[in-house]
PDB file of N, CA, C and O in Angstrom:
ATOM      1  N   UNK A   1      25.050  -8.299   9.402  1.00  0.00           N
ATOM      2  CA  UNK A   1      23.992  -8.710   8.509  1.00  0.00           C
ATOM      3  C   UNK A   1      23.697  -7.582   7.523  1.00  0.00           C
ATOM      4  O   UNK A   1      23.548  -6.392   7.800  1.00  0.00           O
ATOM      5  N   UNK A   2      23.633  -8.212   6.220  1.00  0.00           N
ATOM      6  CA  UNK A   2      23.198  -7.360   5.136  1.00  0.00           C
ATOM      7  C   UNK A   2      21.665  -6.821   5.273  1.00  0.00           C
ATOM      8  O   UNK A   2      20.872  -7.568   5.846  1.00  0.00           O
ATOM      9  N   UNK A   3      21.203  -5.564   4.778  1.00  0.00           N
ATOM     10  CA  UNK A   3      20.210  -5.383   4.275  1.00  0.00           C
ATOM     11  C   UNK A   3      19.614  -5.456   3.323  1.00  0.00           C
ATOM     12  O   UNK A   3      19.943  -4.909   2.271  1.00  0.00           O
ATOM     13  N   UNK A   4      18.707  -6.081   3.473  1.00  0.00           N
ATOM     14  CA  UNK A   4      18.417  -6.232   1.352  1.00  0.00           C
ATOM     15  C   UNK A   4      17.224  -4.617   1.074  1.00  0.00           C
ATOM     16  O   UNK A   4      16.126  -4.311   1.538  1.00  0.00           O
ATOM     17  N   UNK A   5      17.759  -4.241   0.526  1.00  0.00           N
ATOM     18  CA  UNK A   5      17.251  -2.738  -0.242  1.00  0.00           C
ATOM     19  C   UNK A   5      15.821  -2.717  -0.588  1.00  0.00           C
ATOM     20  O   UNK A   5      15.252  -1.706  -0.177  1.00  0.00           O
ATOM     21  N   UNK A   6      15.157  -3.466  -1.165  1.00  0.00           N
ATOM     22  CA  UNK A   6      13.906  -3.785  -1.098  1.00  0.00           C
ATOM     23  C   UNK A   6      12.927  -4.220  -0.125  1.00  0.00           C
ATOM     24  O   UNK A   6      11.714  -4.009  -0.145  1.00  0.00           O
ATOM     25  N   UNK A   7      13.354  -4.618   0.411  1.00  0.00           N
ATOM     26  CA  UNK A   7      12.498  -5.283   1.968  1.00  0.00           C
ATOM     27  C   UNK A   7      12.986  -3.891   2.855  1.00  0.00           C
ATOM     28  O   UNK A   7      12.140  -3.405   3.607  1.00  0.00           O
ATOM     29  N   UNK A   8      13.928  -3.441   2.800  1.00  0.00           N
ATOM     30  CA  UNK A   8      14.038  -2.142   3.666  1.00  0.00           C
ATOM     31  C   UNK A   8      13.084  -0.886   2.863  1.00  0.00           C
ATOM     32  O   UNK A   8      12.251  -0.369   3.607  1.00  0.00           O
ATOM     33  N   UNK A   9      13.109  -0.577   2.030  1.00  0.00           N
ATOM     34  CA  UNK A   9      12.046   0.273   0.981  1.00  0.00           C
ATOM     35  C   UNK A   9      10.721  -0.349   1.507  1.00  0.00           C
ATOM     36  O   UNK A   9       9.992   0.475   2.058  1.00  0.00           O
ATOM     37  N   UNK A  10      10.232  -1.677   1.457  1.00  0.00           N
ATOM     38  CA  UNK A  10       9.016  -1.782   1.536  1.00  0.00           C
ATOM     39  C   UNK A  10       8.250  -1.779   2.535  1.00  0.00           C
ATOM     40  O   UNK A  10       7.025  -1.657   2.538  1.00  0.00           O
ATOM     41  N   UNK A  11       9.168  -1.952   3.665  1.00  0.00           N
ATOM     42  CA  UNK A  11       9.112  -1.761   4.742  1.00  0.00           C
ATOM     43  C   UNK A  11       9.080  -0.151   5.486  1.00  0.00           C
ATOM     44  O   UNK A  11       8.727   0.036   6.651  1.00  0.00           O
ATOM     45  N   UNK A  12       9.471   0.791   4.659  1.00  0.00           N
ATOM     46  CA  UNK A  12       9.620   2.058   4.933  1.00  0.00           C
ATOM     47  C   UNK A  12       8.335   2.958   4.697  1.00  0.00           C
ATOM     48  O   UNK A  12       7.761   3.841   5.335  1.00  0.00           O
ATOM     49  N   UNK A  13       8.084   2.072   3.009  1.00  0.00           N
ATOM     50  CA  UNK A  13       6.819   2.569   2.763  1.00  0.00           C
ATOM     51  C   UNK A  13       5.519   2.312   3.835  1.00  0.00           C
ATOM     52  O   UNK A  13       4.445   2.913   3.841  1.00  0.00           O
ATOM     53  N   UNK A  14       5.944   1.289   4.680  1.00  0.00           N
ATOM     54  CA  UNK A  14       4.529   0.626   5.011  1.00  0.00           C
ATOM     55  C   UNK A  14       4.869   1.643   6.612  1.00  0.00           C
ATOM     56  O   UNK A  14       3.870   2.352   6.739  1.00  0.00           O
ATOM     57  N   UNK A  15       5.619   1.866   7.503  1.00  0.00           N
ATOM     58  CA  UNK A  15       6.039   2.094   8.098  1.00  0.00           C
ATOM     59  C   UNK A  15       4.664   3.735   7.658  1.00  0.00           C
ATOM     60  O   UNK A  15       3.480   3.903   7.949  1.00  0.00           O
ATOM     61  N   UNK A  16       5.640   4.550   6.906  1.00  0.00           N
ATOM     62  CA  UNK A  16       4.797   5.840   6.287  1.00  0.00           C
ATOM     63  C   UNK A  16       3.266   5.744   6.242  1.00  0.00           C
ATOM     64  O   UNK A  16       2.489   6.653   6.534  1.00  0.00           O
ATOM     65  N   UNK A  17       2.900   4.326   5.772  1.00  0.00           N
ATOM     66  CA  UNK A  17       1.197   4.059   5.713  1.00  0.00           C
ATOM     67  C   UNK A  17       0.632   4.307   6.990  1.00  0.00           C
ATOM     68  O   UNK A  17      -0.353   4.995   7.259  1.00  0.00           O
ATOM     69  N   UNK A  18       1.491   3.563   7.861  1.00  0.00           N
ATOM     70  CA  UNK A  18       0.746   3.333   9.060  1.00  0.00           C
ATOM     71  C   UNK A  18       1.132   4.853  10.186  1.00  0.00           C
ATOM     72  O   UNK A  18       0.621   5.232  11.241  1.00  0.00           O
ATOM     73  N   UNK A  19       2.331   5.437   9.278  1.00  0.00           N
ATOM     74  CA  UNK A  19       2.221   7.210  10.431  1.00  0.00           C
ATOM     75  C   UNK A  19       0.805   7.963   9.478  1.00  0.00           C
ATOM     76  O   UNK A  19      -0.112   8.480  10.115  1.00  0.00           O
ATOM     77  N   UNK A  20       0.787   7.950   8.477  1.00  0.00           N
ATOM     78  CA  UNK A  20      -0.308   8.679   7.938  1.00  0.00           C
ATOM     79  C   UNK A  20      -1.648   8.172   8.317  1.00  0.00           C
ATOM     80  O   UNK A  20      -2.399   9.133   8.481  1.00  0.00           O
ATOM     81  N   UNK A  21      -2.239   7.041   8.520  1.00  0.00           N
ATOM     82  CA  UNK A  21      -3.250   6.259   8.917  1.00  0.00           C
ATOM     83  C   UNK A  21      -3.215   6.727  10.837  1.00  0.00           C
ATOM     84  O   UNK A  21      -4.318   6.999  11.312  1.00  0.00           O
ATOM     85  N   UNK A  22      -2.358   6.772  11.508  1.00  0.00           N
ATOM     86  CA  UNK A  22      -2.464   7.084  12.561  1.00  0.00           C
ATOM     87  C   UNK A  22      -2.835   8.786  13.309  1.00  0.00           C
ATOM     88  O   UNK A  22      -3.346   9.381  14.257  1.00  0.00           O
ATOM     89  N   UNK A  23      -1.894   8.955  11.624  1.00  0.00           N
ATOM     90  CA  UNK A  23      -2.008  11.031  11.618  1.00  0.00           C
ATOM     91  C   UNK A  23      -3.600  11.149  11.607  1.00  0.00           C
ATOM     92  O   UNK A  23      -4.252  11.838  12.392  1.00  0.00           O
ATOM     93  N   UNK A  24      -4.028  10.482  10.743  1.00  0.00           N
ATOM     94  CA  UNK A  24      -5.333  10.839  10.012  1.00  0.00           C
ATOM     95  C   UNK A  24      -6.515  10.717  11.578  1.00  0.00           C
ATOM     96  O   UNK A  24      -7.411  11.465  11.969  1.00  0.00           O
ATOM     97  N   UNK A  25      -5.931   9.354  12.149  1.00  0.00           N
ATOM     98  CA  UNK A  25      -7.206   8.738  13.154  1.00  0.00           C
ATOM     99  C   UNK A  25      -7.097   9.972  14.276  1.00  0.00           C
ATOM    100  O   UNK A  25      -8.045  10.279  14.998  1.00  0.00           O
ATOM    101  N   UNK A  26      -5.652  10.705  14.315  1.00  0.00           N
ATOM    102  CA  UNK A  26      -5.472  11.498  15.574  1.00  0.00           C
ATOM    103  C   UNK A  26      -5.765  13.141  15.095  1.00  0.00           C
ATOM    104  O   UNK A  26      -5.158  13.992  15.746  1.00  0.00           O
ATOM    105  N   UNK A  27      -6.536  13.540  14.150  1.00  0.00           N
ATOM    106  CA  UNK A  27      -7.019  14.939  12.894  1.00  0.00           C
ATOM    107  C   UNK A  27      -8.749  14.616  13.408  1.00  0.00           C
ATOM    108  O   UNK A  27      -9.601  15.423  13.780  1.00  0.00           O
ATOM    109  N   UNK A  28      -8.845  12.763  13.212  1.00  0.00           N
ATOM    110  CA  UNK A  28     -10.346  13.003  13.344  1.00  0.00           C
ATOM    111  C   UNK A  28     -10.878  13.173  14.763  1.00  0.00           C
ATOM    112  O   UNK A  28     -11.865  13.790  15.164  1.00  0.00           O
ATOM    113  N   UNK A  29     -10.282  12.712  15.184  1.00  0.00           N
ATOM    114  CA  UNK A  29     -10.601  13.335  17.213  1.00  0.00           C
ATOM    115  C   UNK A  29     -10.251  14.055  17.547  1.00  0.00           C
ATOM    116  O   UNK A  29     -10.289  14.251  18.762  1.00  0.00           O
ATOM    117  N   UNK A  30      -9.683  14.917  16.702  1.00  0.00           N
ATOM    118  CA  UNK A  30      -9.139  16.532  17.044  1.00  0.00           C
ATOM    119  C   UNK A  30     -10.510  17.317  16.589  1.00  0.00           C
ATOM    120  O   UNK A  30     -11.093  18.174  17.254  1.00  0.00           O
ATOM    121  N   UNK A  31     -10.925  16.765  15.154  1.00  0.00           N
ATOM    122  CA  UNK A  31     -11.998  17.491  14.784  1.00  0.00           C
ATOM    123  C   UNK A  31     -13.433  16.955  14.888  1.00  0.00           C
ATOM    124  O   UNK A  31     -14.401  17.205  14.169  1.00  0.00           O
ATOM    125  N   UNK A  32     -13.336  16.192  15.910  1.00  0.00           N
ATOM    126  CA  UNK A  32     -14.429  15.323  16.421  1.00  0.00           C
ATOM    127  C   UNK A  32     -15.686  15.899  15.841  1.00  0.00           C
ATOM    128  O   UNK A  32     -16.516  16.571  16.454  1.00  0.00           O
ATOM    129  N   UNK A  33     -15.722  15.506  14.424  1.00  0.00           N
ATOM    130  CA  UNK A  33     -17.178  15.817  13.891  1.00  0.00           C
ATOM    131  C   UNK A  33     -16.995  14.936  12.674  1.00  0.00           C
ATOM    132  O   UNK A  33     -16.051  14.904  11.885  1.00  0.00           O
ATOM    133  N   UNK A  34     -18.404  14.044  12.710  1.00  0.00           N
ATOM    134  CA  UNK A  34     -18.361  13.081  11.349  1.00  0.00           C
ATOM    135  C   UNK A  34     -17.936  13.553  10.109  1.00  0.00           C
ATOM    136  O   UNK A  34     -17.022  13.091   9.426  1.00  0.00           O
ATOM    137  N   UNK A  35     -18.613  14.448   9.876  1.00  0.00           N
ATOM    138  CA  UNK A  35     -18.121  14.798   8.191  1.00  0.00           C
ATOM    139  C   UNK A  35     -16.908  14.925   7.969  1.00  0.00           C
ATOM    140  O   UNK A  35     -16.436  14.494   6.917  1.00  0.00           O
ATOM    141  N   UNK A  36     -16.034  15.623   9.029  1.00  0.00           N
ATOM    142  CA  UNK A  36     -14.463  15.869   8.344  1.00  0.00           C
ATOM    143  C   UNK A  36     -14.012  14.433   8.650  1.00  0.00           C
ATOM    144  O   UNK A  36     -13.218  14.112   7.766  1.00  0.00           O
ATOM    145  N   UNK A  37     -14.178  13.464   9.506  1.00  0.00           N
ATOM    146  CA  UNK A  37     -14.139  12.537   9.366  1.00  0.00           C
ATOM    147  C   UNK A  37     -13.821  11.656   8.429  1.00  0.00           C
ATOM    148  O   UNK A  37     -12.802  10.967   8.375  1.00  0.00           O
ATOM    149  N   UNK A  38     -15.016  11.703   7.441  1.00  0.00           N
ATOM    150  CA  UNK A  38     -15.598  11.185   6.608  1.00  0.00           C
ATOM    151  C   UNK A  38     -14.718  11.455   5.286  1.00  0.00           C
ATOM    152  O   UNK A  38     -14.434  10.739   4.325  1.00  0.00           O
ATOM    153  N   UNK A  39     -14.428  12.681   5.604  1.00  0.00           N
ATOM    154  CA  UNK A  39     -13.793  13.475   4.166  1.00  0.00           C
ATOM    155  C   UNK A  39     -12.387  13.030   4.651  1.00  0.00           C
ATOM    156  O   UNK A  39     -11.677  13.058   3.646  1.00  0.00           O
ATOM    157  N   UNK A  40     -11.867  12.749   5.407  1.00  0.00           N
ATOM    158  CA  UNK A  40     -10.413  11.979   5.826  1.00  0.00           C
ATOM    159  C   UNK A  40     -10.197  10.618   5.937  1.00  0.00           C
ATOM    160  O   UNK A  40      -9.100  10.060   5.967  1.00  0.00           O
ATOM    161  N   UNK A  41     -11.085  10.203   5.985  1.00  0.00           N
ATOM    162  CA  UNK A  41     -11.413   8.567   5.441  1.00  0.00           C
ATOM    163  C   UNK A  41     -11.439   8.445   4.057  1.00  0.00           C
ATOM    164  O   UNK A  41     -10.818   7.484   3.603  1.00  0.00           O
ATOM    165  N   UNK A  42     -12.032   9.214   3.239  1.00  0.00           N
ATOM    166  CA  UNK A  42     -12.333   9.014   2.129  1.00  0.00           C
ATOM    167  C   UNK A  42     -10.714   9.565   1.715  1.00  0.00           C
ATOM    168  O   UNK A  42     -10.108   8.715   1.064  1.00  0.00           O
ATOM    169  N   UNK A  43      -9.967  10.772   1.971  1.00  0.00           N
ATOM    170  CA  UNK A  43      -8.824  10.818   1.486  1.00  0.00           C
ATOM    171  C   UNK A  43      -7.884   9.546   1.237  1.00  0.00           C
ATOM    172  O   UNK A  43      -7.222   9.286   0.232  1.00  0.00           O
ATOM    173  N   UNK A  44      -8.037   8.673   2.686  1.00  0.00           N
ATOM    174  CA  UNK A  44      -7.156   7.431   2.999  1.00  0.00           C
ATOM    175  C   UNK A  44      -7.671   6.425   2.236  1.00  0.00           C
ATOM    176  O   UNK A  44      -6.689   5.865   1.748  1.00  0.00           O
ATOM    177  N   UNK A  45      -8.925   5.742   1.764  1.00  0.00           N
ATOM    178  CA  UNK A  45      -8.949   5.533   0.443  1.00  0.00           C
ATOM    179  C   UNK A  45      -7.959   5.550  -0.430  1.00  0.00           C
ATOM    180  O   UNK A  45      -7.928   4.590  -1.199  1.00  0.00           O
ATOM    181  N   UNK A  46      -7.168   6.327  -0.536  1.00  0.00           N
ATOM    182  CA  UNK A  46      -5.849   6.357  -1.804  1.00  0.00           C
ATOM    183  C   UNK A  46      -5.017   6.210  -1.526  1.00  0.00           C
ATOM    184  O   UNK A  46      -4.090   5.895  -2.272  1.00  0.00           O
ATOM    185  N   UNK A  47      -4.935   6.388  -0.171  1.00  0.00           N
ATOM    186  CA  UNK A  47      -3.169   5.647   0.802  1.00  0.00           C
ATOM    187  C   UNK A  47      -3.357   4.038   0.229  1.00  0.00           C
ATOM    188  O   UNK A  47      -2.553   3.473  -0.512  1.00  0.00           O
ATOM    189  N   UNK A  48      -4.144   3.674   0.562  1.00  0.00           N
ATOM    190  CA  UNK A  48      -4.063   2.344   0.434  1.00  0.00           C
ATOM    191  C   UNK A  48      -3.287   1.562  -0.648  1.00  0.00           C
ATOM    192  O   UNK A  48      -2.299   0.837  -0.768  1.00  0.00           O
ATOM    193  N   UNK A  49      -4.237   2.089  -1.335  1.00  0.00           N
ATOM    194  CA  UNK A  49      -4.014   1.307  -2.681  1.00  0.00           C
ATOM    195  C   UNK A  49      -2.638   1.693  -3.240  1.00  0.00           C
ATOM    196  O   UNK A  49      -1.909   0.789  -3.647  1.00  0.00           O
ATOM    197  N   UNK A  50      -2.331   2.647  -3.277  1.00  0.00           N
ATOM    198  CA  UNK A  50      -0.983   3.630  -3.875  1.00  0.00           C
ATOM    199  C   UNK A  50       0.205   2.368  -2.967  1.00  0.00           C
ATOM    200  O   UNK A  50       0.998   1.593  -3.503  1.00  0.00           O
ATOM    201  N   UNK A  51      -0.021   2.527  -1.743  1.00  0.00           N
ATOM    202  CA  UNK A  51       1.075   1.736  -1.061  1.00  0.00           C
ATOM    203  C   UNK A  51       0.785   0.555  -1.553  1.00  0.00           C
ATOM    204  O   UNK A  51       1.710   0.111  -2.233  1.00  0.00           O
ATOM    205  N   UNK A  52      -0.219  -0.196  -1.474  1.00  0.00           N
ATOM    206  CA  UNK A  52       0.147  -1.736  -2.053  1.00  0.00           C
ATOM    207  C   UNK A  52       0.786  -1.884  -3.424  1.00  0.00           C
ATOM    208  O   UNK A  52       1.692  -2.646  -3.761  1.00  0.00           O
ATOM    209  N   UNK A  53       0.131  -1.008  -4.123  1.00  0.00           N
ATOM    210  CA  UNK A  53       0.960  -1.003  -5.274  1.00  0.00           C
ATOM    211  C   UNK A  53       2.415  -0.944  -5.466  1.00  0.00           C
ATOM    212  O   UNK A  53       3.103  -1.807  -6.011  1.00  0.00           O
ATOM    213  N   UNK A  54       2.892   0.400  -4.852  1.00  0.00           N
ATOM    214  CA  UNK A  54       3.950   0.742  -4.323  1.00  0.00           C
ATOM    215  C   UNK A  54       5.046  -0.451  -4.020  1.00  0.00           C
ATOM    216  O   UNK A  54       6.071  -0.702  -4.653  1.00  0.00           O
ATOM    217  N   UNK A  55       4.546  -1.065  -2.932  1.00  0.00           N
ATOM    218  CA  UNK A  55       5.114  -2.268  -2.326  1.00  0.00           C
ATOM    219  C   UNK A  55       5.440  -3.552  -2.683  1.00  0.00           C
ATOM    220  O   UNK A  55       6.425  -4.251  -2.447  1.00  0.00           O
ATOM    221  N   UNK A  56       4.023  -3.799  -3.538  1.00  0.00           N
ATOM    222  CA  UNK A  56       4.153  -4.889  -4.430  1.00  0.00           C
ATOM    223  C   UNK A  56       5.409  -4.232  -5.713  1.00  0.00           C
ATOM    224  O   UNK A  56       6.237  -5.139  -5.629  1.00  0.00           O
ATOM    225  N   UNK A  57       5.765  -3.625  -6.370  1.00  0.00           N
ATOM    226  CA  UNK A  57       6.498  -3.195  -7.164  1.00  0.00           C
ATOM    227  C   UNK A  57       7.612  -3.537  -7.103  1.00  0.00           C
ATOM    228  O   UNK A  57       8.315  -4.362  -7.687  1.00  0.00           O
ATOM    229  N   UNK A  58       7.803  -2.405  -5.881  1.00  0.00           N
ATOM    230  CA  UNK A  58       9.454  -2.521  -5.028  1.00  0.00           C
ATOM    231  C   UNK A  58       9.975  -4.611  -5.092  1.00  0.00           C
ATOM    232  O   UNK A  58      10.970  -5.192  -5.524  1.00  0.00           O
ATOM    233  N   UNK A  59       8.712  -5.088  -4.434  1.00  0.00           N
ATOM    234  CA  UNK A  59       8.979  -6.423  -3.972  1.00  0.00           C
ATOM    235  C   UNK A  59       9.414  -7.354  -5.666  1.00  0.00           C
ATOM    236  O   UNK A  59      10.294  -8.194  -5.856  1.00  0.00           O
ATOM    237  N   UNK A  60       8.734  -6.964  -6.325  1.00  0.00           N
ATOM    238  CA  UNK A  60       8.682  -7.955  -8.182  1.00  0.00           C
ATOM    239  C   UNK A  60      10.011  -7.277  -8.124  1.00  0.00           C
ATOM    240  O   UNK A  60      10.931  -8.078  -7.960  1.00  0.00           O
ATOM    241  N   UNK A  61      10.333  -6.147  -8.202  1.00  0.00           N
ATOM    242  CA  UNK A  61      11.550  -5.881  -8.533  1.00  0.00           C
ATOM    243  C   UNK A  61      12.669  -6.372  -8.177  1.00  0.00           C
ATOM    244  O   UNK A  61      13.660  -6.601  -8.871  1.00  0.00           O
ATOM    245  N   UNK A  62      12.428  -6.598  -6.619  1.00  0.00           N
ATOM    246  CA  UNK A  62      13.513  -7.271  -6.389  1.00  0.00           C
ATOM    247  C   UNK A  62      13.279  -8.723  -6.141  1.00  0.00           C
ATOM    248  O   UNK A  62      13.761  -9.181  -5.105  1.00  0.00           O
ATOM    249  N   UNK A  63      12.579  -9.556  -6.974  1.00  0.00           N
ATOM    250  CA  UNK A  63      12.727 -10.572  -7.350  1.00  0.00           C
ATOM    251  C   UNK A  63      12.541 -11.152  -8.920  1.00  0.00           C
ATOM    252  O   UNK A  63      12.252 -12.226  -9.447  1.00  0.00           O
ATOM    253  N   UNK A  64      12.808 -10.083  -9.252  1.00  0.00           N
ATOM    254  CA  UNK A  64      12.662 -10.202 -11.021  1.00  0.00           C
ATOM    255  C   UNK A  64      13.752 -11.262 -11.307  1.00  0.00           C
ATOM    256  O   UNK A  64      13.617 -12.168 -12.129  1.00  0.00           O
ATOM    257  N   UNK A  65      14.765 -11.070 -10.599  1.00  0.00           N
ATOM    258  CA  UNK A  65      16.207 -12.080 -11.343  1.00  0.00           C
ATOM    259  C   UNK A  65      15.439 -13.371 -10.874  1.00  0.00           C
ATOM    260  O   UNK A  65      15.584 -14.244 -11.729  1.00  0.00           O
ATOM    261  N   UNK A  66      14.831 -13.708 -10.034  1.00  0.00           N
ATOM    262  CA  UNK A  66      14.060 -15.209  -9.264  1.00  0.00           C
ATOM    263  C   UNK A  66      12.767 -15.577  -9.950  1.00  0.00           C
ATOM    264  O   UNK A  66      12.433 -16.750 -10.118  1.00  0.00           O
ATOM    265  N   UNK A  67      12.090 -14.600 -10.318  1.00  0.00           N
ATOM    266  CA  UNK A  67      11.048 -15.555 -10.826  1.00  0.00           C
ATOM    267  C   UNK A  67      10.890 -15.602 -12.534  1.00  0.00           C
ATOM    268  O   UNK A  67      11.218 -14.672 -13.270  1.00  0.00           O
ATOM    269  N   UNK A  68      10.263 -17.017 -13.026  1.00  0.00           N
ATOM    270  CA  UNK A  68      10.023 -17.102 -14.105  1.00  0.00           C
ATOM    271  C   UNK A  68       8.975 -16.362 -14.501  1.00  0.00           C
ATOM    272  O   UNK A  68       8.188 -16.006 -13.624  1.00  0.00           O
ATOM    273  N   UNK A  69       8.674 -15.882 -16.189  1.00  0.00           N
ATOM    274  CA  UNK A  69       8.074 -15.352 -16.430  1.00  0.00           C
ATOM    275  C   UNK A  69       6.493 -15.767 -16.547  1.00  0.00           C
ATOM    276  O   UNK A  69       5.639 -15.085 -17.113  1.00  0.00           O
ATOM    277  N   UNK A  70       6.281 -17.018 -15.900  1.00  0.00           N
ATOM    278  CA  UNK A  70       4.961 -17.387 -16.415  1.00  0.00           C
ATOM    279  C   UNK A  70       4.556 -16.915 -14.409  1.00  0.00           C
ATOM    280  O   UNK A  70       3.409 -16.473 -14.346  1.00  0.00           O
ATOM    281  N   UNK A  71       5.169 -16.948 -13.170  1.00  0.00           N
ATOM    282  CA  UNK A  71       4.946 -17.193 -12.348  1.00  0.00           C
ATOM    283  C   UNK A  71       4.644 -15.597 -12.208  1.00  0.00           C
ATOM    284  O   UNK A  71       3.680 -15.144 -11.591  1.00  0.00           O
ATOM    285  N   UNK A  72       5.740 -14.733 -12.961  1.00  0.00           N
ATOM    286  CA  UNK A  72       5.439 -13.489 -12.682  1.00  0.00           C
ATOM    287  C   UNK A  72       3.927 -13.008 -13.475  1.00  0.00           C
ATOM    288  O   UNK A  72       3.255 -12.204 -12.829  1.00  0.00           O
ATOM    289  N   UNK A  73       3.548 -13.314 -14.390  1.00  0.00           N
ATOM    290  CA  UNK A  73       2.551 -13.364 -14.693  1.00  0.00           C
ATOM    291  C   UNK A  73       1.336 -13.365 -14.057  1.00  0.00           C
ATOM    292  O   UNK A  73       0.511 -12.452 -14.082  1.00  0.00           O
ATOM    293  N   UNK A  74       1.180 -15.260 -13.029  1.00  0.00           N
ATOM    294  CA  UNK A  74       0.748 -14.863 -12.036  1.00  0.00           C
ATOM    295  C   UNK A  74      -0.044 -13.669 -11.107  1.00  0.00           C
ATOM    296  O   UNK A  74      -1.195 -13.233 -11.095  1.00  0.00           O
ATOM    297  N   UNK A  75       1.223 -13.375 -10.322  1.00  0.00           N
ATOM    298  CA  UNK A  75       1.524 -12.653  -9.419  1.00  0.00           C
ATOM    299  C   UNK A  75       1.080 -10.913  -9.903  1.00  0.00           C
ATOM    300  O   UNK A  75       0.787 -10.026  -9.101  1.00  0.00           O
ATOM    301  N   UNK A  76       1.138 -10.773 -11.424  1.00  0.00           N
ATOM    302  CA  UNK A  76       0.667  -9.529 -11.546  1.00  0.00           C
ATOM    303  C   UNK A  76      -1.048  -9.693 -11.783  1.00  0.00           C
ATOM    304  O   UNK A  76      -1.824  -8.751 -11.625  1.00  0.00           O
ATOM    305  N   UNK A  77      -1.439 -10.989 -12.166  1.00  0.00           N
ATOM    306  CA  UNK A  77      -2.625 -10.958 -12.229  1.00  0.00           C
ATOM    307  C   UNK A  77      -3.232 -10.684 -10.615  1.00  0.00           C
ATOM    308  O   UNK A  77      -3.820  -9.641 -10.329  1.00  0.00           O
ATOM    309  N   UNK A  78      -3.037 -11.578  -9.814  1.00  0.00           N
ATOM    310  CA  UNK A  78      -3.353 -11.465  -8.379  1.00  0.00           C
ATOM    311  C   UNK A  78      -3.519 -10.289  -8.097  1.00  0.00           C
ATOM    312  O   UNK A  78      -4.565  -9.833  -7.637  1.00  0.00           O
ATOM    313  N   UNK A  79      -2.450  -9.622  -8.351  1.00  0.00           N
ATOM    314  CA  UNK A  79      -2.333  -8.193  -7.631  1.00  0.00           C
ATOM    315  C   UNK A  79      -3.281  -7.262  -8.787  1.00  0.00           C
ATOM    316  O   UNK A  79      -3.592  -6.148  -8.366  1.00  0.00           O
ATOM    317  N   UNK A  80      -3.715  -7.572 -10.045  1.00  0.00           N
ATOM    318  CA  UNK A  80      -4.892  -6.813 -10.794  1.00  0.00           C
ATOM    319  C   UNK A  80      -6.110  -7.440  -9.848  1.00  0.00           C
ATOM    320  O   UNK A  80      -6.994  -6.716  -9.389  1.00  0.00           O
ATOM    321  N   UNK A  81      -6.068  -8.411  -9.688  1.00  0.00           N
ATOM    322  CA  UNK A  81      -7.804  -9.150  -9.087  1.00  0.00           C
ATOM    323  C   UNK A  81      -7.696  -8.071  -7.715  1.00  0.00           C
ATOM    324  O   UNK A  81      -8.594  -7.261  -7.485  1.00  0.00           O
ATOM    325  N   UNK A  82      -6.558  -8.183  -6.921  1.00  0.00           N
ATOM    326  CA  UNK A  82      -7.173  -7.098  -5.734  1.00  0.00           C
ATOM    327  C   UNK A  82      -7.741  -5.842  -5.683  1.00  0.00           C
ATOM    328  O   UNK A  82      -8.679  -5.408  -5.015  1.00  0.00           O
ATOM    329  N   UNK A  83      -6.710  -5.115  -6.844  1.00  0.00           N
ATOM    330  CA  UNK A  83      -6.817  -3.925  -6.732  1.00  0.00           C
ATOM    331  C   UNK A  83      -8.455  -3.591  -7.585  1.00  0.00           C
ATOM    332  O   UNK A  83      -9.110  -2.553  -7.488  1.00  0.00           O
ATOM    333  N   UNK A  84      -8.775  -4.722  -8.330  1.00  0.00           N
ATOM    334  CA  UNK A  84     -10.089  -4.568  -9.023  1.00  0.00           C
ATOM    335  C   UNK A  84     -10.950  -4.610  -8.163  1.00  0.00           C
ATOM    336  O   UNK A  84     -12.003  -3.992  -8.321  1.00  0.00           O
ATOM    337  N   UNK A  85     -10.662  -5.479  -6.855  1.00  0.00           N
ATOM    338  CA  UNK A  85     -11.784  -6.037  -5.720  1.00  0.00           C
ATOM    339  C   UNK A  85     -11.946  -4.865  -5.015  1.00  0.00           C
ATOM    340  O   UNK A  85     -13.079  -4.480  -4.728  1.00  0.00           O
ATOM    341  N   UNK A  86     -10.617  -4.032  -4.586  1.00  0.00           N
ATOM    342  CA  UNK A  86     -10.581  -3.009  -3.806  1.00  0.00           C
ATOM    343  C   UNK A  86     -11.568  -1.654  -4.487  1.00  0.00           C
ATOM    344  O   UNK A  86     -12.612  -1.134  -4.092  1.00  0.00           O
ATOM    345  N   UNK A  87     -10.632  -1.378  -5.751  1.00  0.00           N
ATOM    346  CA  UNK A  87     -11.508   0.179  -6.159  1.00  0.00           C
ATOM    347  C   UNK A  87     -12.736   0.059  -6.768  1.00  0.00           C
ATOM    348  O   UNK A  87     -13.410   1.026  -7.123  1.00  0.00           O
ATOM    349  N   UNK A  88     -13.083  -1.219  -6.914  1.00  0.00           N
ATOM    350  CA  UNK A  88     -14.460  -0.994  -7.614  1.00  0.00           C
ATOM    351  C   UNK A  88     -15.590  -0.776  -7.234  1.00  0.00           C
ATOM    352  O   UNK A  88     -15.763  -1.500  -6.254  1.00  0.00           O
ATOM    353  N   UNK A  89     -16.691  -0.054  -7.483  1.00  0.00           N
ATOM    354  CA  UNK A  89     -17.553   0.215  -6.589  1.00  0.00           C
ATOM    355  C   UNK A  89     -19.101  -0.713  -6.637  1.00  0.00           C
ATOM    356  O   UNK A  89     -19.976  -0.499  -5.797  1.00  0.00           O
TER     357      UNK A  89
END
């Protein structure tokens, strides 16, 4: 079985999200005190978003030859409405 290059990338990235998200949870019970906590939560804040982005990218890319341009359209709006839902305060 083939690998398709993109689903393996996006999958790699997410893979990385979730060692850094786990690094982070196993820093704050090391330093078992809210504030650094807090200040490592707030770092991960930017994991987030960076990877969805990230991911979503990788993924349009490798379906650019498949989708039409009105669908891709779409699909980049969606992914503006989240990321608007996500960082805005």
């Amino acid at each position: 079985m083939r690998m398709d290059k993109a689903a393996f990338s996006m999958a790699l990235l997410r893979i990385l999200s979730g060692s850094i998200e786990l690094t982070a949870a196993f820093v704050m019970l090391r330093f078992n005190d809210v504030q650094k906590a807090l200040i490592i939560n707030s770092m991960l804040a930017l994991v987030g978003p960076l990877i969805l982005i990230s991911t979503t990218t990788i993924g349009l890319v490798g379906l650019s030859d498949k989708l039409s341009p009105v669908k891709f359209i779409w699909i980049a709006a969606g992914v503006s409405c989240l990321l608007i839902g996500i960082l805005r305060k």
